[in-house]
C-alpha atoms as an extended CHARMM CRD file, in Angstrom:
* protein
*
       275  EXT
         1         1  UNK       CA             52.2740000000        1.0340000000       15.7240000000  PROA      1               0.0000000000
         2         2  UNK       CA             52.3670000000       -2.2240000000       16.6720000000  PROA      2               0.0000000000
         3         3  UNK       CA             54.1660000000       -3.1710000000       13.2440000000  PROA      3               0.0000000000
         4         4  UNK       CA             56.6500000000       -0.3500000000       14.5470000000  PROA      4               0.0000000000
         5         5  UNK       CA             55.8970000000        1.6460000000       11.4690000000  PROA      5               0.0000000000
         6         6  UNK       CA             55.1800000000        4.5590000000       12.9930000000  PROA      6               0.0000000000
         7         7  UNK       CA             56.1970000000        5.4340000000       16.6070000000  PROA      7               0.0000000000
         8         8  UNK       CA             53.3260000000        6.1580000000       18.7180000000  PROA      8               0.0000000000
         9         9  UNK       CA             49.7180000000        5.7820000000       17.8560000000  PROA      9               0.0000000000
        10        10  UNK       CA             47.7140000000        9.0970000000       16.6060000000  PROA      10              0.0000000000
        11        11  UNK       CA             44.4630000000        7.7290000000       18.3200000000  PROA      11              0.0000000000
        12        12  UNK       CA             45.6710000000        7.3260000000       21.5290000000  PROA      12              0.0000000000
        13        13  UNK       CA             43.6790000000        9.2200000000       24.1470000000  PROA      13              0.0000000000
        14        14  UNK       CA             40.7810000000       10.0490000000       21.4510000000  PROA      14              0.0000000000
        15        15  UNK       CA             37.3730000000        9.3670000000       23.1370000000  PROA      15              0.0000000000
        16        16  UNK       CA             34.7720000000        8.0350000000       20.9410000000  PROA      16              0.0000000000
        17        17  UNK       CA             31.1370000000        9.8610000000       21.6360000000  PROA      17              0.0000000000
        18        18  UNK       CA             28.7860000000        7.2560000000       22.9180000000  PROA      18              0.0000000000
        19        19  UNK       CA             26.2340000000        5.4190000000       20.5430000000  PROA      19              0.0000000000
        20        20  UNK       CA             22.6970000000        6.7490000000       21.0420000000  PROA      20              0.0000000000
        21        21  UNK       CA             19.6560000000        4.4990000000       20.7220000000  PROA      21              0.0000000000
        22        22  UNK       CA             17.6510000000        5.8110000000       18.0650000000  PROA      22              0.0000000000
        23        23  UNK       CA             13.7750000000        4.6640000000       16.7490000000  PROA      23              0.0000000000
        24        24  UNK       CA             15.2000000000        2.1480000000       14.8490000000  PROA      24              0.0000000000
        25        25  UNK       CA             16.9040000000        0.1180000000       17.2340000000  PROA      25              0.0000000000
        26        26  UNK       CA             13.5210000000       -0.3520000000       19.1050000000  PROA      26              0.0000000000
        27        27  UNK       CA             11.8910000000       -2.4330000000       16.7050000000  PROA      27              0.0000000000
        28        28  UNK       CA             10.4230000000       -5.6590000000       18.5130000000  PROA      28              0.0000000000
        29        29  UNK       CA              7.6540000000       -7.2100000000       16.6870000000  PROA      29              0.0000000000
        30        30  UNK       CA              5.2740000000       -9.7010000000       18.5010000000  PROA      30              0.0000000000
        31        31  UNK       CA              5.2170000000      -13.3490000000       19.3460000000  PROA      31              0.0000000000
        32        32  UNK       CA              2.1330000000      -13.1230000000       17.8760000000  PROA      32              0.0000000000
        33        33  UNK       CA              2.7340000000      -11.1510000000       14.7740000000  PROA      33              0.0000000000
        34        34  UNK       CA              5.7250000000      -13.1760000000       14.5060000000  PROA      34              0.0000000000
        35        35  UNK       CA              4.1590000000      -16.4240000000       14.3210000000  PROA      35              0.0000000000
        36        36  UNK       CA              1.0830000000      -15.5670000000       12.3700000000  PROA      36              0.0000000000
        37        37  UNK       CA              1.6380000000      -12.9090000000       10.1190000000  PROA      37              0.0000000000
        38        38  UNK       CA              5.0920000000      -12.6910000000        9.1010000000  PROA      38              0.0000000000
        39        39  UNK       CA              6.2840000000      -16.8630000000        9.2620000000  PROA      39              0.0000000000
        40        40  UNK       CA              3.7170000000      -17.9540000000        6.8800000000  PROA      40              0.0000000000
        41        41  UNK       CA              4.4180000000      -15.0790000000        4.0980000000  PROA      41              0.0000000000
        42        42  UNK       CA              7.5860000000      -16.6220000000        4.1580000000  PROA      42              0.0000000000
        43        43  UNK       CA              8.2550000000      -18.6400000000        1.5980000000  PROA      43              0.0000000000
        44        44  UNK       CA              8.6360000000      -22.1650000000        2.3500000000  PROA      44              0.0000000000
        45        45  UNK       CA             12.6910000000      -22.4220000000        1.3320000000  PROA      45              0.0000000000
        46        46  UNK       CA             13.2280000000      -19.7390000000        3.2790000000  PROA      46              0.0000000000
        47        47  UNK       CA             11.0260000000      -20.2440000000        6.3030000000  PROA      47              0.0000000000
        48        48  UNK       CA             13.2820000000      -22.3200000000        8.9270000000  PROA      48              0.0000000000
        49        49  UNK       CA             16.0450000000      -19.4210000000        8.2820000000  PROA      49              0.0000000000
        50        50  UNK       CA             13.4390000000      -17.1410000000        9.9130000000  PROA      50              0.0000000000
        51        51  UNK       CA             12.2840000000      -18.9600000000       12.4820000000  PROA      51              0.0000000000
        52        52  UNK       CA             16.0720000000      -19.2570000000       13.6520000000  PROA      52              0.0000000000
        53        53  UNK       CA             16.7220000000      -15.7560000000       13.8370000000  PROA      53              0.0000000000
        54        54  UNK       CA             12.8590000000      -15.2350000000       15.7150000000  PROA      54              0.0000000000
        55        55  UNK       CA             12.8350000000      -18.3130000000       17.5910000000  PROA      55              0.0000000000
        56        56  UNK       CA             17.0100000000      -18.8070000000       18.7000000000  PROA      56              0.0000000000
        57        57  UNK       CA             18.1800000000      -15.2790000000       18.0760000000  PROA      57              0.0000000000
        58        58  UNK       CA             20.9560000000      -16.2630000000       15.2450000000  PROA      58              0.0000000000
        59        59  UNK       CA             22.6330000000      -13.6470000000       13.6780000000  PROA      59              0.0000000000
        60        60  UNK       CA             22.3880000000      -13.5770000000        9.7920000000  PROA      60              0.0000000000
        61        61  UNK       CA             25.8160000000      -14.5270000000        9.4350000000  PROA      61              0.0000000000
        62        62  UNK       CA             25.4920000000      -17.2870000000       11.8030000000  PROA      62              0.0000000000
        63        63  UNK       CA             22.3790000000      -18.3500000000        9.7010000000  PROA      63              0.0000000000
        64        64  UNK       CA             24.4470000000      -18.1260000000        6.6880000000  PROA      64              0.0000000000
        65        65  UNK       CA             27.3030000000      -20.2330000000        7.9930000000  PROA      65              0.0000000000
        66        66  UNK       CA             25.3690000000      -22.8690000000        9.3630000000  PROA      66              0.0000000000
        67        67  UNK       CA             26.1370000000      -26.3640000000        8.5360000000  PROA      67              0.0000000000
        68        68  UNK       CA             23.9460000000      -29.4660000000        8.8520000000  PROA      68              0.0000000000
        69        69  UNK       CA             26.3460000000      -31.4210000000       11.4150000000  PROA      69              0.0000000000
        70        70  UNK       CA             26.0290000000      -28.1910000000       13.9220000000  PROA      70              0.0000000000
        71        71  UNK       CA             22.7260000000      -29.5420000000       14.0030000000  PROA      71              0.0000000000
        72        72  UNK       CA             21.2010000000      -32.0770000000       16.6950000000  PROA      72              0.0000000000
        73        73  UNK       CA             17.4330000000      -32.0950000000       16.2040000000  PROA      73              0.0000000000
        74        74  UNK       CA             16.8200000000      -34.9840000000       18.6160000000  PROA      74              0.0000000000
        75        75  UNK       CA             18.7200000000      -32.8330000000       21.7110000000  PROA      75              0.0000000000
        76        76  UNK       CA             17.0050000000      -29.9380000000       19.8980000000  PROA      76              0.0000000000
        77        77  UNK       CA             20.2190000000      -27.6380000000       20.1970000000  PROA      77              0.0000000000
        78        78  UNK       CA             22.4530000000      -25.4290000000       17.5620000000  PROA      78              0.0000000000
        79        79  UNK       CA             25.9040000000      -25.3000000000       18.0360000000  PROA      79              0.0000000000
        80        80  UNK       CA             27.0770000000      -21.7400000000       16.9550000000  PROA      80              0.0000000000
        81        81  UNK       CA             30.6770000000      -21.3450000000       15.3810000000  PROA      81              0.0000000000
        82        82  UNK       CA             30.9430000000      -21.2660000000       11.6010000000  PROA      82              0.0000000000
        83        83  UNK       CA             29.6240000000      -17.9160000000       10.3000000000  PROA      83              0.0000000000
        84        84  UNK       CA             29.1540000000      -16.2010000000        6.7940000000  PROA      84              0.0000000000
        85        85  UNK       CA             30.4870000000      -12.9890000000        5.4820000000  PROA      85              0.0000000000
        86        86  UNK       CA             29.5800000000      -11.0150000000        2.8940000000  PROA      86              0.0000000000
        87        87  UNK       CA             31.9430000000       -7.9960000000        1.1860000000  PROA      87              0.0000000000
        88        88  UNK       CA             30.9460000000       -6.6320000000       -2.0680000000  PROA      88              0.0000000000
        89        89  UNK       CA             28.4880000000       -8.8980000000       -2.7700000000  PROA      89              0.0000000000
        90        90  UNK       CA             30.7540000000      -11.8920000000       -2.3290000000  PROA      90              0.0000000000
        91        91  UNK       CA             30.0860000000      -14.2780000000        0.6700000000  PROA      91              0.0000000000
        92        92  UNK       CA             32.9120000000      -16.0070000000        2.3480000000  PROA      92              0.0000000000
        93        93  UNK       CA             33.0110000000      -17.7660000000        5.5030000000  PROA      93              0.0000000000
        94        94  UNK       CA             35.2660000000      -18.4850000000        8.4190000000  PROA      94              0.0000000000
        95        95  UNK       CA             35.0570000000      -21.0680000000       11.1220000000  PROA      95              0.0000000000
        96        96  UNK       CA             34.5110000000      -19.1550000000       14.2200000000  PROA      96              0.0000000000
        97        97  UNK       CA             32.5470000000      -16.3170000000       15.0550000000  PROA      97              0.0000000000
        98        98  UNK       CA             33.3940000000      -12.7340000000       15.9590000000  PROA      98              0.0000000000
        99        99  UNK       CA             33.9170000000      -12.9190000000       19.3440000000  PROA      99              0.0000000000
       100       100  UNK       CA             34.5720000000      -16.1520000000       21.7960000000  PROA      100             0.0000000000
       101       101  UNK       CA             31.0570000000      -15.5010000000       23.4760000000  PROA      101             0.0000000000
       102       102  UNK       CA             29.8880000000      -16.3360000000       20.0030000000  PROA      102             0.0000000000
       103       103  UNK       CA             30.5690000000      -19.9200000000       19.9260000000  PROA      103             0.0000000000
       104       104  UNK       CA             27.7300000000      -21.1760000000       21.6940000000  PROA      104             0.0000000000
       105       105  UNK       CA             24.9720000000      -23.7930000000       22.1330000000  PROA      105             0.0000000000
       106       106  UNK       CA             21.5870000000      -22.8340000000       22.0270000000  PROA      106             0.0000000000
       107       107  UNK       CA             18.6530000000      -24.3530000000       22.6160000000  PROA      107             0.0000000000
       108       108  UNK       CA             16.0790000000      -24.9890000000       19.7330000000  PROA      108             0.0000000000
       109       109  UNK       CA             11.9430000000      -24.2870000000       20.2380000000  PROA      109             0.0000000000
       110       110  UNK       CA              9.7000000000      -27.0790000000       19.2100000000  PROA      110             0.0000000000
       111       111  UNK       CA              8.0740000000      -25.0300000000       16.3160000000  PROA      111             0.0000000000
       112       112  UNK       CA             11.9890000000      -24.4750000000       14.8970000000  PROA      112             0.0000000000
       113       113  UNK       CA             12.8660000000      -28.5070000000       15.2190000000  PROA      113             0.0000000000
       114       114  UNK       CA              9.7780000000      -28.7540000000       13.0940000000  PROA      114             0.0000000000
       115       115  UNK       CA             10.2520000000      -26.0810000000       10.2740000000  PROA      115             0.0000000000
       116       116  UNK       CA             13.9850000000      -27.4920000000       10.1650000000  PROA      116             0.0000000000
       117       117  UNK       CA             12.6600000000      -30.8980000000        9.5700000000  PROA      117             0.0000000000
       118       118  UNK       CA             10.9350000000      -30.1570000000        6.9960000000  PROA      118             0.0000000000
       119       119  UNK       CA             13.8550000000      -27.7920000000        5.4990000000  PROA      119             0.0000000000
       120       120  UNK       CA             16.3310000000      -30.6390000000        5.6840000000  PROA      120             0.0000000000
       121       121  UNK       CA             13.7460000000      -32.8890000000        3.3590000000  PROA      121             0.0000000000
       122       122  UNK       CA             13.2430000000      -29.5620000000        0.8910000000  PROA      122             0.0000000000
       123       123  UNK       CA             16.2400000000      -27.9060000000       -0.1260000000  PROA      123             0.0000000000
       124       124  UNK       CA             19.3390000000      -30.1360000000       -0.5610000000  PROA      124             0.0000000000
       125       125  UNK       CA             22.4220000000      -28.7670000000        1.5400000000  PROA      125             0.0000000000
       126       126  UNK       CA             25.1310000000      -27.0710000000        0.1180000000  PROA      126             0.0000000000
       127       127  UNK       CA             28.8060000000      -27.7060000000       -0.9130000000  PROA      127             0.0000000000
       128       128  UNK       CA             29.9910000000      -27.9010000000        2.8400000000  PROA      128             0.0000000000
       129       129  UNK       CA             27.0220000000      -29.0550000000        4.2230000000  PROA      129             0.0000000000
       130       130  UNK       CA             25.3970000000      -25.6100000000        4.5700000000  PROA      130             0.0000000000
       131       131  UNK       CA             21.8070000000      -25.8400000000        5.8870000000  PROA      131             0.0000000000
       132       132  UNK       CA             20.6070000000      -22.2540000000        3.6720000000  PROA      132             0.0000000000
       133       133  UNK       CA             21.2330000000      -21.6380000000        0.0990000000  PROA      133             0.0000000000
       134       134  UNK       CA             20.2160000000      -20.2100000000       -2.4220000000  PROA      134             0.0000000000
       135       135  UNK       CA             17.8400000000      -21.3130000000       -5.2800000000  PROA      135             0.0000000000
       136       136  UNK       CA             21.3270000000      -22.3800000000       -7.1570000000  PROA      136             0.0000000000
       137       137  UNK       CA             22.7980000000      -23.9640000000       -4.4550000000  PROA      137             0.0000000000
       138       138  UNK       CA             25.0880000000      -20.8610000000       -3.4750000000  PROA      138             0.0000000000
       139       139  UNK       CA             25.4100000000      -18.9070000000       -0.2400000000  PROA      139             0.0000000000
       140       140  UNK       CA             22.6390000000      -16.7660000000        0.3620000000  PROA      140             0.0000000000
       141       141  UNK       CA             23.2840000000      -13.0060000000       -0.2160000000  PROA      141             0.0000000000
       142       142  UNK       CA             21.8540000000      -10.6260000000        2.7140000000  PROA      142             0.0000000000
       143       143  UNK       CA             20.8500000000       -7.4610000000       -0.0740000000  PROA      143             0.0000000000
       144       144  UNK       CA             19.3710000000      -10.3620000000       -2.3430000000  PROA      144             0.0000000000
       145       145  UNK       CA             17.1540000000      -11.8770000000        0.4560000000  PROA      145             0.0000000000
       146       146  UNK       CA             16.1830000000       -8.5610000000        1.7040000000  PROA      146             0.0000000000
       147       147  UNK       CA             14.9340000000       -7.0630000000       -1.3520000000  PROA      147             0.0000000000
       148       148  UNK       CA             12.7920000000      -10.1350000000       -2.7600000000  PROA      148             0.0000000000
       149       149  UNK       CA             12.5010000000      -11.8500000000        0.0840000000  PROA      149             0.0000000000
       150       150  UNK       CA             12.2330000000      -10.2710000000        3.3180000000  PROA      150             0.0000000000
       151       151  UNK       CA             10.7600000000       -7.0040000000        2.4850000000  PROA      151             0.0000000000
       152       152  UNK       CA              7.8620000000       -8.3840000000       -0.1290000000  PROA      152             0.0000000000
       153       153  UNK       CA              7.2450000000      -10.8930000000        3.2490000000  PROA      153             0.0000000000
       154       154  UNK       CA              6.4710000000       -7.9930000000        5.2960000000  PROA      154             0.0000000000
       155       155  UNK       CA              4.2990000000       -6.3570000000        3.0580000000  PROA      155             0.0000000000
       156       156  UNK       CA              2.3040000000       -9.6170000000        2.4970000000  PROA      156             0.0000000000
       157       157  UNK       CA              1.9000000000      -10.0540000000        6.4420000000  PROA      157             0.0000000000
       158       158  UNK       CA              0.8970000000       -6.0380000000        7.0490000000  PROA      158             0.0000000000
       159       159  UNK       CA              3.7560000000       -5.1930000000        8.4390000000  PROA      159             0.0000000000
       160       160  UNK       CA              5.6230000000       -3.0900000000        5.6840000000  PROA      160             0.0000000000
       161       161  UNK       CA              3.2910000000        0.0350000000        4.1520000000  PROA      161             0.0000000000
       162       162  UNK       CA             -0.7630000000       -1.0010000000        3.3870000000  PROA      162             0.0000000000
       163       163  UNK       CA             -2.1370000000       -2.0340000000        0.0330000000  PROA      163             0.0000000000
       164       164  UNK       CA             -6.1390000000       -2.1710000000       -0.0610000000  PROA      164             0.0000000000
       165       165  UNK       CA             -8.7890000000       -3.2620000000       -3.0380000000  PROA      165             0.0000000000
       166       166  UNK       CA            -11.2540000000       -0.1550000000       -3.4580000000  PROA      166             0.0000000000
       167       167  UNK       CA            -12.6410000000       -0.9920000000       -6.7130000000  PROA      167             0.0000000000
       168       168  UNK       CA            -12.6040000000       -4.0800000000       -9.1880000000  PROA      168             0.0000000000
       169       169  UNK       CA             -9.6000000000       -3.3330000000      -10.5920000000  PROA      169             0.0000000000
       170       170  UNK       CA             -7.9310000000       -0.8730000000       -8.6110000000  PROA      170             0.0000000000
       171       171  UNK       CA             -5.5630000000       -1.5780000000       -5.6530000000  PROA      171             0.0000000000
       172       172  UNK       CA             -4.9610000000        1.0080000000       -3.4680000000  PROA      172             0.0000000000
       173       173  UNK       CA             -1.1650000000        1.0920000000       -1.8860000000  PROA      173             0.0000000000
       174       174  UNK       CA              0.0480000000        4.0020000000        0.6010000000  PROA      174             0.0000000000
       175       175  UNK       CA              3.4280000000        3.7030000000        2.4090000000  PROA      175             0.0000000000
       176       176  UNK       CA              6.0300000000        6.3300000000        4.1780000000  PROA      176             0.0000000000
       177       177  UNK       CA              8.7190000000        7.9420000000        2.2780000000  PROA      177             0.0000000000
       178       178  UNK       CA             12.5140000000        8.8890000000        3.6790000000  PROA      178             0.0000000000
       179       179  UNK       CA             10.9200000000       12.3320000000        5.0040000000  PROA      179             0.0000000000
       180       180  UNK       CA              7.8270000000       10.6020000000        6.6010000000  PROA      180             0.0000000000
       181       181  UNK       CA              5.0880000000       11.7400000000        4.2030000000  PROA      181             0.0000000000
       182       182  UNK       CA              2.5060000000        9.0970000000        3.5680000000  PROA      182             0.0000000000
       183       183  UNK       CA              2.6260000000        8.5120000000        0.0270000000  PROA      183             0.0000000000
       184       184  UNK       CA             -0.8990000000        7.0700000000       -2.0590000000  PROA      184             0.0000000000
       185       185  UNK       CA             -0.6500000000        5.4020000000       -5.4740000000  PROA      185             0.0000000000
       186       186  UNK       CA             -3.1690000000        3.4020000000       -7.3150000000  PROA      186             0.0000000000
       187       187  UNK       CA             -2.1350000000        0.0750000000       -9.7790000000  PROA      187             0.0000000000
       188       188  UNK       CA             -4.3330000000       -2.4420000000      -12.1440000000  PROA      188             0.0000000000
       189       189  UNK       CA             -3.7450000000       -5.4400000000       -9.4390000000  PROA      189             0.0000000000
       190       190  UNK       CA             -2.4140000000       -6.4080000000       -6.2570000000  PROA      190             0.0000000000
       191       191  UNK       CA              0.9220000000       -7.7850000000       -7.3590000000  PROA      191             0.0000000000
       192       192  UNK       CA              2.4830000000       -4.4630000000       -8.7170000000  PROA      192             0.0000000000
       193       193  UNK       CA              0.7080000000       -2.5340000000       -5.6340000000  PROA      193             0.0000000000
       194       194  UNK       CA              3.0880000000       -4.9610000000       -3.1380000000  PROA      194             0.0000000000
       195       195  UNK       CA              6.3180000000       -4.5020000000       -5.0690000000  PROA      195             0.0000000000
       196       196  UNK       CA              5.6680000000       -1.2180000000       -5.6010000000  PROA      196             0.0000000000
       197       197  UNK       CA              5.5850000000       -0.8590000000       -1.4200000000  PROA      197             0.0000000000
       198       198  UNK       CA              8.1720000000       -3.1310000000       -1.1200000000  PROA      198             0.0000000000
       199       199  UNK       CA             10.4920000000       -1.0300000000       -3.2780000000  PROA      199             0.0000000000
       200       200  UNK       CA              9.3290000000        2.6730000000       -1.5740000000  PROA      200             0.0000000000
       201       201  UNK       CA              8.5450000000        2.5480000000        1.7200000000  PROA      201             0.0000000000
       202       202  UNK       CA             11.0380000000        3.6190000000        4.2080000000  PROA      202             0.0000000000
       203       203  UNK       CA             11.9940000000        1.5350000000        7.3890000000  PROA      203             0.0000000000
       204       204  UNK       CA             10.5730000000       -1.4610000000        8.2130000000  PROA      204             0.0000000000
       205       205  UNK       CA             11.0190000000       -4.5920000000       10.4530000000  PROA      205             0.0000000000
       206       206  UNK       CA             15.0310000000       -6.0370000000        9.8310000000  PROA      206             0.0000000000
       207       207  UNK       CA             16.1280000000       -9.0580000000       10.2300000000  PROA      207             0.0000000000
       208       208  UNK       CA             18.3970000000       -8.4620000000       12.9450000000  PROA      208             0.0000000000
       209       209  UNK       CA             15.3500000000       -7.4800000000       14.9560000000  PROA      209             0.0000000000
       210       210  UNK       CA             14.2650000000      -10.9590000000       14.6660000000  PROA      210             0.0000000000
       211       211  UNK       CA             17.2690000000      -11.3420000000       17.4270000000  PROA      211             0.0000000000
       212       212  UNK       CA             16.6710000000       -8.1490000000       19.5530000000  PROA      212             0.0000000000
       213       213  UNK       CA             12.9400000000       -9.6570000000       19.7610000000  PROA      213             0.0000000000
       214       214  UNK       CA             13.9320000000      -13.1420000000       20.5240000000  PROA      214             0.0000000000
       215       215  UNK       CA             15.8060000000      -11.3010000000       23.6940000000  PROA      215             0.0000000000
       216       216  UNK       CA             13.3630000000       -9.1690000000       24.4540000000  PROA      216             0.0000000000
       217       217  UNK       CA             10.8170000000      -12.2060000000       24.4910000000  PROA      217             0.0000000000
       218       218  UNK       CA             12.9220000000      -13.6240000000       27.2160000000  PROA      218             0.0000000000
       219       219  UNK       CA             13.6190000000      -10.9970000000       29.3840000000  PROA      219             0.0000000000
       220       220  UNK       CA             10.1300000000      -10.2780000000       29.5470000000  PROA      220             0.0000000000
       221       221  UNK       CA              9.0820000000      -14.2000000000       30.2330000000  PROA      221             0.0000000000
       222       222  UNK       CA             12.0870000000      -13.7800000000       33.0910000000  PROA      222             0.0000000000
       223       223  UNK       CA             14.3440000000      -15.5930000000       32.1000000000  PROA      223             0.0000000000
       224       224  UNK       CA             17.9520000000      -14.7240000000       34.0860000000  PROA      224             0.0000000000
       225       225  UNK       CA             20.0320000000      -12.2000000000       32.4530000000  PROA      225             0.0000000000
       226       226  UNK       CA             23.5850000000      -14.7120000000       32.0680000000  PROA      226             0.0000000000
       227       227  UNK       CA             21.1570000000      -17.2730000000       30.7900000000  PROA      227             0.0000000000
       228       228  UNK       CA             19.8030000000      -14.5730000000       27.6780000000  PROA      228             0.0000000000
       229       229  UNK       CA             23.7030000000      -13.3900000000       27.7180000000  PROA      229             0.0000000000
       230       230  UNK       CA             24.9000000000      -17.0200000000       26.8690000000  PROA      230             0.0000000000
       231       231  UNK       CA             22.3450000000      -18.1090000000       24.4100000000  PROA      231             0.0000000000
       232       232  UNK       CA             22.7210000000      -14.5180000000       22.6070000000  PROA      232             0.0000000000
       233       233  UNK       CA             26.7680000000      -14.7130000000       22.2600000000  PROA      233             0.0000000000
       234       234  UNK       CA             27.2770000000      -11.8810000000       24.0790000000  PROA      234             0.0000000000
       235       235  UNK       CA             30.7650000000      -11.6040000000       26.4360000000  PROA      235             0.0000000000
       236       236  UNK       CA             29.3300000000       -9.3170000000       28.8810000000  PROA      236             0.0000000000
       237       237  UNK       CA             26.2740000000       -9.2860000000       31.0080000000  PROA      237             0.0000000000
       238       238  UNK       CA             26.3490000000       -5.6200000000       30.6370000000  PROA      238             0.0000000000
       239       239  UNK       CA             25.6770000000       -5.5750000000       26.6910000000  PROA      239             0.0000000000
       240       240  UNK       CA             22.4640000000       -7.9440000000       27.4690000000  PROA      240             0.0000000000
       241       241  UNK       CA             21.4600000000       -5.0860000000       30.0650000000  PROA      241             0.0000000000
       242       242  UNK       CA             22.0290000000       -2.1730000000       28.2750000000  PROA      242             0.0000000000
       243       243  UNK       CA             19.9800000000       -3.2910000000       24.6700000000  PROA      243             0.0000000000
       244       244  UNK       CA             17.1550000000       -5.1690000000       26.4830000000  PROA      244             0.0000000000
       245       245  UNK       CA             16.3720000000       -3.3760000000       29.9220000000  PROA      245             0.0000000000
       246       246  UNK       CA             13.4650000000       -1.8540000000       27.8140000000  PROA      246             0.0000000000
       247       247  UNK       CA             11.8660000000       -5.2000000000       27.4270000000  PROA      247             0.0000000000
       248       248  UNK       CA             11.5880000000       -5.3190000000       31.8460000000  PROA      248             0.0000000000
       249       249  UNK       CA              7.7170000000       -4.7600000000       31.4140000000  PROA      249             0.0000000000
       250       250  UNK       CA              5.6190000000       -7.5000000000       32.7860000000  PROA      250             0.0000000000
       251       251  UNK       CA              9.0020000000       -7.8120000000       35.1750000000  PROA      251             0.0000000000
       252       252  UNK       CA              8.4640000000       -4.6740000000       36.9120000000  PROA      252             0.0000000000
       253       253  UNK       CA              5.0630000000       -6.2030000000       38.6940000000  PROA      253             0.0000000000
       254       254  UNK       CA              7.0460000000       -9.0760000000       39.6980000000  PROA      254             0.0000000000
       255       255  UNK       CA              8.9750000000       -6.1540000000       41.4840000000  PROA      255             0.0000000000
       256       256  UNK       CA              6.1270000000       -4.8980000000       43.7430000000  PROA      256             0.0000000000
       257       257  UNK       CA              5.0090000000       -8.5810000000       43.8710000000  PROA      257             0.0000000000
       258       258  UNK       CA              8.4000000000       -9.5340000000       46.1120000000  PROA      258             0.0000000000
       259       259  UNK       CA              7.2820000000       -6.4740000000       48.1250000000  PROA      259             0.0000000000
       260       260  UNK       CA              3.5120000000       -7.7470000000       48.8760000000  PROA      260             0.0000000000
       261       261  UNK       CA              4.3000000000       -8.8840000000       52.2740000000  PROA      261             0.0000000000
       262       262  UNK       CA              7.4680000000       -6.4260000000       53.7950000000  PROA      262             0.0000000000
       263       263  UNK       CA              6.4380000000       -4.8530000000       56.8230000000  PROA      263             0.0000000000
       264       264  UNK       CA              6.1740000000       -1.0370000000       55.9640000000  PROA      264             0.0000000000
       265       265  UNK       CA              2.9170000000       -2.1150000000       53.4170000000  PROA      265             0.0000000000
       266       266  UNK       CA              0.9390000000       -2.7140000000       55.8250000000  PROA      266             0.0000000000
       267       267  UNK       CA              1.4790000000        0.3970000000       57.4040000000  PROA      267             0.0000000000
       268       268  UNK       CA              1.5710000000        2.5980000000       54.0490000000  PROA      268             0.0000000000
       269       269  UNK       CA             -2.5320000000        1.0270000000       53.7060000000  PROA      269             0.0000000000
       270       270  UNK       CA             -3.1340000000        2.1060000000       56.9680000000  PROA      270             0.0000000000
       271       271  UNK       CA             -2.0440000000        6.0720000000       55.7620000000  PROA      271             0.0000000000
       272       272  UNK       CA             -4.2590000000        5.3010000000       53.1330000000  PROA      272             0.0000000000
       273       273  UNK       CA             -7.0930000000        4.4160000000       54.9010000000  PROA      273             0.0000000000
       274       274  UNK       CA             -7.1160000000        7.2520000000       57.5820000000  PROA      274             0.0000000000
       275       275  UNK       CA             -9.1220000000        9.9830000000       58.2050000000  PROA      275             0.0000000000
């Protein structure tokens, strides 16, 4: 319509149904889990790319797109623009992100300065200066990483499916399948037993909810809501609300906390404490 090809727009007035949450889009692993199970079954090359998503809530494509002078490890701060897309197994990138929010700075936790440190001195940067590549020096591809990466990771770290030693030679591995039916296969070592889970079992821990935890973390330390908004890209307050209101928890006490001293408590204990 608006190349006047057509005279009025087909779509107009059509409401869209709203987007339901569903299991899947609750999946917050721990700080804990985070930083000892699943960070060091990371392999080393890929490490620092991990911690960025858990520990400054980067998008993969940000991750992707990242560039060595976006950098400042002595201010300890990311500067958030160039991003990576992938179509069809081909990764391309462009030099701004999806939205304006996008561009950002964030701030960078002392444990990600670190495993970035020791990144920069491991894996040589790529063509344009890109900080992750792959083990030929080419942009990293998300379906690649995921299947021999990220998923045998999770496995590794207990979070992906169970694999057990009952006997000598005999490794035990059970897992979920697309219906939900625990599933129980035996293998010669430990090896095949992991890919075999990697390879079946259904769901999972995603990337992505490396960010939705790194959000969640916050809200529930208290930090402000603009302040999460800002370092997550997003342009309204309202999108930080509505994903990561779950994550109030510890914040609700500090609710009845503010309350500890108004005027009607004292007299709601006295009720309490009558005949």
């Amino acid at each position: 319509m608006r190349d006047r090809v057509i005279g009025e727009n087909p779509a107009d007035g059509v409401r869209l149904p709203k987007r339901r949450r569903t299991d899947a889009d609750e999946q917050v692993i721990t700080r804990e889990a985070f930083a000892g199970n699943l960070l060091p079954e990371i392999p080393e090359r890929y490490r620092a790319l991990v911690a960025l998503a858990g520990g400054a809530g980067l998008r993969w494509g940000e991750c992707v797109g990242l560039t060595w002078d976006a950098i400042d490890l002595e201010k300890t701060a990311i500067r958030v623009g160039r991003v990576g897309i992938e179509v069809a197994g081909h990764v391309t990138f462009k030099p701004y992100p999806k939205t304006r929010a996008g561009r950002r700075v964030v701030p960078l936790p002392p444990f990600v300065v670190k495993l970035l440190r020791a990144h920069r001195k491991l894996v040589p940067p790529g063509p344009a200066g890109e900080v992750f590549t792959n083990e030929a020096g080419g942009p990293l591809r998300r379906t690649v990483f995921r299947a021999w990466i990220w998923r045998p990771a999770l496995v590794r770290a207990g979070l992906l499916g169970k694999v057990v030693q009952v006997e000598p030679r005999v490794w035990r591995a059970s897992w979920r399948d697309r219906d939900g039916n625990e599933v129980i296969e035996e293998f010669p070592n430990r090896r095949v037993a992991r890919a075999r889970v990697s390879r079946m079992a259904q769901g999972g821990l995603r990337f992505h909810d490396l960010r939705h935890s790194y959000a969640t973390w916050l809200v529930s330390d208290g930090v402000p809501i603009n302040d999460v908004a800002r370092v997550m890209g997003h342009e309204q307050i309202s999108t930080t609300l509505d994903r990561y209101t779950h994550a109030f928890g510890a914040g609700a006490e500090k609710v009845r906390d503010s309350f500890a001293d108004f005027p009607l408590t004292f007299e709601a204990d006295e009720d309490e404490s009558g005949p």
